[in-house]
SEFIMI-653052 format. One record per residue (C-alpha): residue in one letter; x, y, z; residue number from 1. Coordinates in steps of 0.02 Angstrom, whole numbers. Each point is the difference from the previous one (the first is absolute). Example, Ala and Ser with C-alpha at 12.3 -4.5 7.8 and 13.67 -1.06 7.14 Angstrom:
BEGIN
NUFI  zase    east   north      up  zami
NUFI     A     615    -225     390     1
NUFI     S      69     172     -33     2
***
This chain:
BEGIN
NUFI  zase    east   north      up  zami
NUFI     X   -1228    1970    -475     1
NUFI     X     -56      58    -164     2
NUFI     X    -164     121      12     3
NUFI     X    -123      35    -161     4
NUFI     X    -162      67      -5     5
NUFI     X    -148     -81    -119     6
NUFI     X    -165      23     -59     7
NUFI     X      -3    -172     -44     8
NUFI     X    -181     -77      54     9
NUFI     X      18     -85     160    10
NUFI     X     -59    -161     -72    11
NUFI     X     124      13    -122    12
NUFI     X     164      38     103    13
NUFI     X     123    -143      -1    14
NUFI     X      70      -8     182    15
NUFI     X      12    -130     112    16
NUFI     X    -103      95     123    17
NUFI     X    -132     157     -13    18
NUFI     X      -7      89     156    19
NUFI     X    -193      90      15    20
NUFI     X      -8     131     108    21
NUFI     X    -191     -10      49    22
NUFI     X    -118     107     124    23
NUFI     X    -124     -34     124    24
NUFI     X    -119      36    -139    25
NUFI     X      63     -93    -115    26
NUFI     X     -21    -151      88    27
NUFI     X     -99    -169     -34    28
NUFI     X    -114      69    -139    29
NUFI     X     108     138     -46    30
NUFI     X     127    -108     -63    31
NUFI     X    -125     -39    -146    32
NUFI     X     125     111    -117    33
NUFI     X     143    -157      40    34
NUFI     X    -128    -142     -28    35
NUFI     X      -4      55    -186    36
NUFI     X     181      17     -12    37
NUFI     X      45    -162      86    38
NUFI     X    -159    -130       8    39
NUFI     X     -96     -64     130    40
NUFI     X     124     -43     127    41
NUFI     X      -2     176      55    42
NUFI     X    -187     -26      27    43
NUFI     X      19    -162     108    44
NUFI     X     121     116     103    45
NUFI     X     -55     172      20    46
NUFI     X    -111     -65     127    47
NUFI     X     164      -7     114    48
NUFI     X      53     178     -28    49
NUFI     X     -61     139      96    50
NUFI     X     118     140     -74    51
NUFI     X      66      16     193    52
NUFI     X     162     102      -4    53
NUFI     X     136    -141      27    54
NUFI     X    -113    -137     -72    55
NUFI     X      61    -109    -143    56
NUFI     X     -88    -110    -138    57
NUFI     X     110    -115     -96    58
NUFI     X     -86     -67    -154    59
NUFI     X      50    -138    -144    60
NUFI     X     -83      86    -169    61
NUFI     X     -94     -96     -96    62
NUFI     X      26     138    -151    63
NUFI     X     129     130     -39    64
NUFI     X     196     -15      -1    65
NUFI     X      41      37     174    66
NUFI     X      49    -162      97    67
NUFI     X     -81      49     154    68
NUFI     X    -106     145      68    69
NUFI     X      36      82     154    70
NUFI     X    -136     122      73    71
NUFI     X      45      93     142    72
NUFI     X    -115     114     107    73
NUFI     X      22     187      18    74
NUFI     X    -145      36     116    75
NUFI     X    -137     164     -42    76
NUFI     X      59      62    -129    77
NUFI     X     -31     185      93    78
NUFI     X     155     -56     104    79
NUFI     X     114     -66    -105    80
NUFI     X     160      88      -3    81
NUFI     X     168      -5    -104    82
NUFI     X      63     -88     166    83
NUFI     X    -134    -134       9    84
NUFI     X      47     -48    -210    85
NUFI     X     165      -9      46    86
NUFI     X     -44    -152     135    87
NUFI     X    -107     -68    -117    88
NUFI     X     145      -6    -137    89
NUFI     X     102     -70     168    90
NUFI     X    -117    -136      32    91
NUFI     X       2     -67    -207    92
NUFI     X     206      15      20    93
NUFI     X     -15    -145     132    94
NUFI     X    -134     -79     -94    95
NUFI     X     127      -3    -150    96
NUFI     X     150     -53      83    97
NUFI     X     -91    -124      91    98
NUFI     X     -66     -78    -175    99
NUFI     X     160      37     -86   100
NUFI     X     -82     129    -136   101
NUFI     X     132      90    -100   102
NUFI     X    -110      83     -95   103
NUFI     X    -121     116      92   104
NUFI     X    -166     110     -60   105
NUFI     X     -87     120     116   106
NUFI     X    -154     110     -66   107
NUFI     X     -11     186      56   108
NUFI     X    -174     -23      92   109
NUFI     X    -119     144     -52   110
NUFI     X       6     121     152   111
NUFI     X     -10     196      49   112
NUFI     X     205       7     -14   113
NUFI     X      86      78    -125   114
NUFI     X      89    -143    -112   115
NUFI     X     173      38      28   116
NUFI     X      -2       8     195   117
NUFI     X    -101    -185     -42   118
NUFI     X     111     -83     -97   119
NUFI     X     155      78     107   120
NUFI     X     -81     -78     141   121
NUFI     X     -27    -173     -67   122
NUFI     X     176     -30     -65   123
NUFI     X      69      66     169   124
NUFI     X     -88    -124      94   125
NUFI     X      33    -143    -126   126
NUFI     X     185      33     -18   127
NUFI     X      25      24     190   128
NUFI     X    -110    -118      40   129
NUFI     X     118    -127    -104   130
NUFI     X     147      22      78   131
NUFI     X     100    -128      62   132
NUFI     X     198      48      69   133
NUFI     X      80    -177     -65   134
NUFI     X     188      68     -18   135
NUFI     X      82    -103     115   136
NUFI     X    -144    -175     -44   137
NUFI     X     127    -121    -108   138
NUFI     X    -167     -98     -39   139
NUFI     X    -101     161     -38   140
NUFI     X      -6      81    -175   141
NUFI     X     -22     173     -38   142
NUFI     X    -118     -68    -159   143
NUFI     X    -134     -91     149   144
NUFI     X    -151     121     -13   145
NUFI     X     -91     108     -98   146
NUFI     X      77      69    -143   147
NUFI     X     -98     106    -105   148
NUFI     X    -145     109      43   149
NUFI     X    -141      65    -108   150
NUFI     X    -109     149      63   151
NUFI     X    -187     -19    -106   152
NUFI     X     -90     138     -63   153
NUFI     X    -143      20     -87   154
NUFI     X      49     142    -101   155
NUFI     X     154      79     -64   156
NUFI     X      49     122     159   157
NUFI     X     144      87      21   158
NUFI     X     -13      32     202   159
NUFI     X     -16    -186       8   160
NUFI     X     145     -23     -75   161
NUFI     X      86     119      68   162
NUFI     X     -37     -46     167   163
NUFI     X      51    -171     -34   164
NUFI     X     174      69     -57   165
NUFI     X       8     108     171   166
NUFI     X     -22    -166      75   167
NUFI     X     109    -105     -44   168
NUFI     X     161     117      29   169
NUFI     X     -49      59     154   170
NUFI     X     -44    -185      39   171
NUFI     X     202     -33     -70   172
NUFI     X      53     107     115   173
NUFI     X     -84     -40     142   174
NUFI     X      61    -184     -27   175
NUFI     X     182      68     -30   176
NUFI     X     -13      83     200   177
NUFI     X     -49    -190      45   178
NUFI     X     123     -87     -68   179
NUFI     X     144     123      93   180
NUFI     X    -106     -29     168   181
NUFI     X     -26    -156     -16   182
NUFI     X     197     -40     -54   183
NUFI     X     142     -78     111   184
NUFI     X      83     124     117   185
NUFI     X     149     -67     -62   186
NUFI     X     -58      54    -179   187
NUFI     X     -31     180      33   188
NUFI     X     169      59     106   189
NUFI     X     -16     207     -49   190
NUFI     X     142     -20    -111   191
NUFI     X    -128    -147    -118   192
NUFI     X    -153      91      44   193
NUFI     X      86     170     -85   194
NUFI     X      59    -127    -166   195
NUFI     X    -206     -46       9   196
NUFI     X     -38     180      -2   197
NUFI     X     124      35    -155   198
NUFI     X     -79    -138     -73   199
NUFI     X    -172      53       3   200
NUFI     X      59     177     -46   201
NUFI     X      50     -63    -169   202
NUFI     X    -126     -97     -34   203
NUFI     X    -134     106      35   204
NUFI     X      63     154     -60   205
NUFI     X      70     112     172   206
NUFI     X     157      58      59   207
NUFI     X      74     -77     163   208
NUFI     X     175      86      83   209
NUFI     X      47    -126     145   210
NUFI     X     123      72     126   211
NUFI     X     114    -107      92   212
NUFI     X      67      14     186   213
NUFI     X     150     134     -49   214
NUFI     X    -138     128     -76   215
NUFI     X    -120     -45     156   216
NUFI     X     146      55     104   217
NUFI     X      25     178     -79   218
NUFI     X    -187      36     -11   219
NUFI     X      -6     -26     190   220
NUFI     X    -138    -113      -1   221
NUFI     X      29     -51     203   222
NUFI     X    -173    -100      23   223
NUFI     X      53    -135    -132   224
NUFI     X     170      13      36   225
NUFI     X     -46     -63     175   226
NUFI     X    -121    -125     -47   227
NUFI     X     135     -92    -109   228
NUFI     X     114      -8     135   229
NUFI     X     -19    -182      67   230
NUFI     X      -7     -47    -190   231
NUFI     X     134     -85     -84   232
NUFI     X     -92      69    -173   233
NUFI     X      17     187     -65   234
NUFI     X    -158     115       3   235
NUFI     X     -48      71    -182   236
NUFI     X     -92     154     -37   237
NUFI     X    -115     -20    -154   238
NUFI     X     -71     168     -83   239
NUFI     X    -133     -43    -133   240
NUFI     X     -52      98    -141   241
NUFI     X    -157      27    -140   242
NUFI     X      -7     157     -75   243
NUFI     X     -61     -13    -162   244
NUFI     X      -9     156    -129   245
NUFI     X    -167      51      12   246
NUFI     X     -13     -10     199   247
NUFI     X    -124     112      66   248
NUFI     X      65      31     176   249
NUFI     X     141     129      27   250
NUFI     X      49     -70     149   251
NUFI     X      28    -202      27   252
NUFI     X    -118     -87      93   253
NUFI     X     127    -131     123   254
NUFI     X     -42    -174      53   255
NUFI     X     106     -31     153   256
NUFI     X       0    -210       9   257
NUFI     X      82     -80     172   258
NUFI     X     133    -129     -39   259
NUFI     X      42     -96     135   260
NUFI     X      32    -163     -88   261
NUFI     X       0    -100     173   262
NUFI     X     -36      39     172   263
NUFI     X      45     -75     144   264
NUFI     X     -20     140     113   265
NUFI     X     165      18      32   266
NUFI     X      85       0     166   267
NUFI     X    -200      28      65   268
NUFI     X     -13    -178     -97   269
NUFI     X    -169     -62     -43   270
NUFI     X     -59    -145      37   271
NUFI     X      -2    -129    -121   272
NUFI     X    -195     -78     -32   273
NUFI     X    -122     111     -67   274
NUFI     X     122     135      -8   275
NUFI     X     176     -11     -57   276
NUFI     X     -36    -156    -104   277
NUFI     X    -114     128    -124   278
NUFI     X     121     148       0   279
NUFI     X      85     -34    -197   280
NUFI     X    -169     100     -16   281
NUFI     X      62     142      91   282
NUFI     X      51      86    -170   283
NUFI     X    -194     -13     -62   284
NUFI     X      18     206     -12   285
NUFI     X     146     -13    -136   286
NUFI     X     -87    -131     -99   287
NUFI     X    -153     120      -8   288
NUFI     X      79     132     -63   289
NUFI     X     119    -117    -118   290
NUFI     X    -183     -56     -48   291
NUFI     X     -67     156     -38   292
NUFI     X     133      56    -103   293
NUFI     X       9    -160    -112   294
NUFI     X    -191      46     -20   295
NUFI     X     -19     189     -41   296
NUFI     X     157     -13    -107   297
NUFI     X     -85    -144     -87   298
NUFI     X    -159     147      -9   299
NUFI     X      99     146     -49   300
NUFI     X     -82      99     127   301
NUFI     X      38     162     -36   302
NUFI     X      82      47     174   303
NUFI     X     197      18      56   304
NUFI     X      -4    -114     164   305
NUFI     X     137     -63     116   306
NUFI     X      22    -137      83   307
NUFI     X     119      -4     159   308
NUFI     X      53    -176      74   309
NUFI     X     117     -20     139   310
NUFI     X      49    -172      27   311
NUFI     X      85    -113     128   312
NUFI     X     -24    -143     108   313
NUFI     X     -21      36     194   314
NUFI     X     115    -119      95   315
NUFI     X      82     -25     156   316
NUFI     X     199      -5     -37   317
NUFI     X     111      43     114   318
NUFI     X      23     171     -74   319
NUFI     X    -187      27      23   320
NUFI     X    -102     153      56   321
NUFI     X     -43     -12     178   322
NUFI     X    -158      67     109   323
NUFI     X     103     184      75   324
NUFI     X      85      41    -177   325
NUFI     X     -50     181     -71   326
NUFI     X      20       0    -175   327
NUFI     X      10     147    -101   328
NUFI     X    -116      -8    -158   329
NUFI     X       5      54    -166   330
NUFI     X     -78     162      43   331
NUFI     X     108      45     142   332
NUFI     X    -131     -40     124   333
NUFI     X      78    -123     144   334
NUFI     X    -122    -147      58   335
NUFI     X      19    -106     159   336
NUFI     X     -16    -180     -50   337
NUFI     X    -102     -87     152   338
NUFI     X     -38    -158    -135   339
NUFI     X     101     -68    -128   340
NUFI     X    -163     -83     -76   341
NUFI     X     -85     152     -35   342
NUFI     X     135      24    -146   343
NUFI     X    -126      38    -144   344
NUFI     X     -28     179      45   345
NUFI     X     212      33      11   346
NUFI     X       2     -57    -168   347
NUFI     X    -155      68     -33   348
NUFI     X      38     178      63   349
NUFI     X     165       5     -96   350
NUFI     X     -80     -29    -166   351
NUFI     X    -150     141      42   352
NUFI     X     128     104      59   353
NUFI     X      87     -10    -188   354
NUFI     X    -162      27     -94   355
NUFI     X      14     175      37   356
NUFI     X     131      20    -112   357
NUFI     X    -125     -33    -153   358
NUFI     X    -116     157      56   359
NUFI     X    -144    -148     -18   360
NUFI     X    -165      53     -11   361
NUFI     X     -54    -151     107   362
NUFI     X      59    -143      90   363
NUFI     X     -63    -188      42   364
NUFI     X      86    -111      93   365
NUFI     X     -27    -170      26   366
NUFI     X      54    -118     141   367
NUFI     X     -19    -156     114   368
NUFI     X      27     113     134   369
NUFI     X     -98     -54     160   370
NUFI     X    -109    -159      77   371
NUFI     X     -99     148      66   372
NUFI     X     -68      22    -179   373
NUFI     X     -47    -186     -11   374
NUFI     X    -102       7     171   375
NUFI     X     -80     143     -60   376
NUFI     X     -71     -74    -168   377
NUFI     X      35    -156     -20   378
NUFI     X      44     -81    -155   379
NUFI     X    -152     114     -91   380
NUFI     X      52     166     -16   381
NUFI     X     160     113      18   382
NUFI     X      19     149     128   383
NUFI     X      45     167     -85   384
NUFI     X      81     146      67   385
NUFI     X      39     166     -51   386
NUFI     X      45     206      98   387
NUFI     X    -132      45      91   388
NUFI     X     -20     168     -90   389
NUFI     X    -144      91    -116   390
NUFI     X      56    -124    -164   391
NUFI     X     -11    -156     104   392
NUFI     X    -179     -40     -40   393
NUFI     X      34      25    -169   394
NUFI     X     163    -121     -17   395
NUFI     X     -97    -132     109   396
NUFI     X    -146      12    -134   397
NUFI     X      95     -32    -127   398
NUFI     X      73    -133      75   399
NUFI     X    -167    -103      52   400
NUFI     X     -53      36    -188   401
NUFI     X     130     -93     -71   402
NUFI     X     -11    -128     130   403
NUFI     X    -194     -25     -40   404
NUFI     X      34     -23    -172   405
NUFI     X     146    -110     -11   406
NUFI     X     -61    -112     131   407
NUFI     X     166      40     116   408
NUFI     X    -106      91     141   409
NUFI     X      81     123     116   410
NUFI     X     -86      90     134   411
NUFI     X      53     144     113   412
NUFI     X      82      45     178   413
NUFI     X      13     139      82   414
NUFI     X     180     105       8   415
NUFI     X     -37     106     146   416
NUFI     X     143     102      66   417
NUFI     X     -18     -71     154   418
NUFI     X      56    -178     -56   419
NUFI     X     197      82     -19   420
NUFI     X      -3      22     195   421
NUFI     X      35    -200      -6   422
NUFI     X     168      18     -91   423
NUFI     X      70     152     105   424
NUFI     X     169     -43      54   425
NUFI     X     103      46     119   426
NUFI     X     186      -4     -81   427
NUFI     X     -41       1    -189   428
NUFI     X    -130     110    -109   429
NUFI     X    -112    -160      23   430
NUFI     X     -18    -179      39   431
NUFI     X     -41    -144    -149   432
NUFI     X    -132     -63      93   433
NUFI     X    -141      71     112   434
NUFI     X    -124    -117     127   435
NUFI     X    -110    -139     -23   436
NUFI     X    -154     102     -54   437
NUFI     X     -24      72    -158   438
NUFI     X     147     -71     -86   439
NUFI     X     -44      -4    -172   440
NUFI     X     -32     189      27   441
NUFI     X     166      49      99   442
NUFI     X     110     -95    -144   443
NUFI     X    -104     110    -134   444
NUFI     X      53     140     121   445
NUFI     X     173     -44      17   446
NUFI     X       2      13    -198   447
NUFI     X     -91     167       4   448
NUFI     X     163      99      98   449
NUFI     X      83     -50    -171   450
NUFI     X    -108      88    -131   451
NUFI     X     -51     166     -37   452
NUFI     X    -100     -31    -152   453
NUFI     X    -171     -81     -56   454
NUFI     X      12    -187      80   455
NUFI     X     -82    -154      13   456
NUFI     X      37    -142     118   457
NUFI     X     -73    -197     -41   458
NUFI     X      13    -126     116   459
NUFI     X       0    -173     -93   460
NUFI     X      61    -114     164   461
NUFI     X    -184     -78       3   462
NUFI     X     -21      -6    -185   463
NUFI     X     149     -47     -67   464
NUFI     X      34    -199      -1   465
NUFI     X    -155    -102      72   466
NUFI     X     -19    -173      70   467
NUFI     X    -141     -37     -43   468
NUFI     X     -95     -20    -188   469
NUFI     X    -126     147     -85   470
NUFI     X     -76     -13    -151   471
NUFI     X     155      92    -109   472
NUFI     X     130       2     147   473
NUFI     X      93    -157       2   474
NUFI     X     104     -75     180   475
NUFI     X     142     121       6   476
NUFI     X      48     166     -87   477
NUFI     X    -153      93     -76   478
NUFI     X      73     153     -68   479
NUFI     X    -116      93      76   480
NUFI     X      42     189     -62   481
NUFI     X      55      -2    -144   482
NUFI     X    -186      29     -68   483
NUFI     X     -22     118     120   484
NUFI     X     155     127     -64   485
NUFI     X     -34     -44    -182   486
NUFI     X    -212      72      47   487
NUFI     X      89     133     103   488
NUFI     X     104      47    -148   489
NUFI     X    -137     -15    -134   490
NUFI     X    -125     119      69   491
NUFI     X     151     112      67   492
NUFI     X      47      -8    -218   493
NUFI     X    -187      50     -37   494
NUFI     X       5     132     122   495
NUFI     X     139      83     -85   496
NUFI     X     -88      11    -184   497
***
């Protein structure tokens, strides 16, 4: 979707719709400014409008060039939020598709935000709000829907249109993380997912090393070794890397991504509806930080980052891991396997385990790691973990930040020490899984026994594909992280001036 910025009159932009972002006290009189603009069928209308956050106007102009005028309401304007113009953006996406407008206007309403973190907002919300996965439709083309946006502004501003800019790549990148989600199991094997990742590399300006089996073997990575047992595909290893000349960090901040292209448990099979059916998502950690990358490459953030991806698929071949195996990991560390399903943290603690090696000066990783996160918080809001040590308050601030501003929320648990007692075993160093309770928090623990450096732990299992419709998350994949990191990593670049 192409992306401008204008300070065009509203009555005089050419779109087929004009999307009017409009508070509570803006409402039925207050809309006097548009009755000028676009004659007196916004007058026989306002009447209907309320300024409600949610609430939608559609009107036919009598005057201007805009084929039709959408108003949509943002509530007090005391509590509108970049989050709340994002919806709004969301809710004239459907309006467009819906009427078949290529051509798209939206005004930057006049509010207490700063322009950029405006305009940012309101092409996030349009361009995720217009996604549509049609890939595998025969009848569907990839021209059905809007095509080109214009942000309006009244005067020249260069945080609006920078803003706008910020939007649109992170909104890219976001849809990029989709599209793997959402994409056949079949189409994604490690091996395809790695040629994806090489792709993206080049075309967005990082490096990508992918390893195969024979170097997975010699770096002793046990954990996904073992998970690609019952698989009749080879694991890869993918190392990602952005470190442009004038990075500010001296050590690499690494984005740890879980790859488990599909899941079906294993020999601890799932079952089918409402579980394994969904599981081509269970890579939703890789195509975050794939996502990221393609986005603060796109940037030039001034930071050296690395990006860690271990894939397979988790199947149940006759050569499979079985409940009673002890595997030895990547760090030396032996772990008592009492459920193949809970394969994301092997992986997982292989690929921690590795990031040593780069000295980093922190680490994120991401993962669809347990239904315990889900039943925690839903489909709103991700659970995030870090050491429970004097810097933990600190890490976990940063993290909420970044999730308040990007819209990808995150909220914390606790990592008591007294959550490890679950994973005690009694013939290896410890067990993969620990009891019912608390199991979002005993897999973050689990990961913890393979790090000994500044860590963060987000669970996306809740968050990361979604059955049901929101205002810019589609059915299916949402991408949910990638804006997260790419925050994560912007103030992390400030902080480093």
């Amino acid at each position: 979707m192409k992306v401008s910025v204008s300070t065009i009159a509203l009555s005089e932009l050419d779109v087929d719709l004009l999307v009017v972002p409009a508070t509570e006290e803006e409402s039925g009189d207050g809309l006097e400014a548009l009755v000028a603009s676009f004659g007196d069928a916004v007058v026989r209308a306002r009447s209907d409008f309320s300024g409600e956050s949610g609430e939608t106007l559609i009107i036919y102009p009598e005057k201007g060039t805009a084929k039709r005028l959408l108003v949509v309401g943002l509530g007090e304007s005391m509590d509108v939020t970049a989050e709340r113009l994002r919806q709004a953006a969301a809710v004239g996406a459907g309006v467009a598709i819906r009427t078949r407008s290529e051509t798209v206007g939206i005004g930057v309403p006049k509010l207490d935000l700063d322009g950029d973190m405006a305009s940012q907002a309101l092409v996030e919300g349009f361009m995720l709000g217009s996604y549509r996965f049609t890939r595998y439709q025969t009848d569907v083309s990839e021209d059905d829907g809007p095509q080109r946006l214009v942000i309006q502004t009244e005067e020249q501003d260069k945080l609006v249109r920078r803003g706008a800019d910020r939007g649109r790549i992170v909104s890219e990148a976001v849809c990029s993380a989709r599209d793997l989600i959402n994409m056949s199991p079949n189409d994604k094997k490690p091996v395809l997912l790695s040629r994806a990742i090489e792709k993206s590399g080049k075309k967005n300006g990082f490096e990508v090393s992918v390893w195969d089996k024979e170097l997975i073997e010699e770096e002793g990575m046990g954990g996904l070794l073992a998970v690609n047992m019952g698989s009749q595909d080879p694991p890869t290893f993918n190392v990602l890397e952005f470190k442009p000349e004038n990075a500010r960090n001296d050590r690499p901040l690494v984005l740890v991504g879980k790859g488990i292209v599909f899941d079906t448990g294993g020999l601890s099979l799932k079952p089918t509806k409402d579980s394994m059916d969904y599981m081509k998502s269970d890579m939703s950690g890789a195509a975050a930080v794939i996502g990221a990358f393609e986005a603060i490459a796109k940037m030039d953030l001034p930071i050296h980052v690395v990006g860690l991806i271990p894939a397979t698929d988790n199947r149940p071949g006759e050569q499979a891991y079985v409940p009673g195996d002890v595997i030895k990991m990547h760090s030396g560390a032996t772990v008592e396997v009492l459920n193949t399903d809970a394969e994301g943290r092997m992986v997982l603690a292989d690929a921690l385990s590795y990031a040593a090696n780069f000295s980093p000066d922190i680490v994120i990783d991401i993962a669809t790691l347990t239904g315990s996160a889900a039943v925690a918080m839903g489909d709103q809001a991700a659970p995030v973990l870090t050491t429970h040590n004097s810097k933990a308050a600190e890490r976990i601030e940063a993290m909420v930040r970044a999730g308040e501003a990007s819209g990808d929320r995150v909220h914390p648990l606790p990592m008591y020490e007294e959550y490890k007692e679950q994973l005690k075993s009694e013939v290896a160093d410890l067990r993969n899984v620990g009891g019912r309770e608390g199991g979002c928090i005993t897999a973050a623990k689990f990961l913890e026994h393979f790090v000994d450096y500044p860590w963060v732990h987000v669970d996306i299992a809740g968050v990361a594909f979604t059955h049901k419709a929101r205002p810019y998350r589609p059915i299916g994949g949402t991408g949910f992280g990638v804006r997260l990191l790419v925050e994560f990593m912007r103030a992390y670049a400030e902080s480093k001036r």
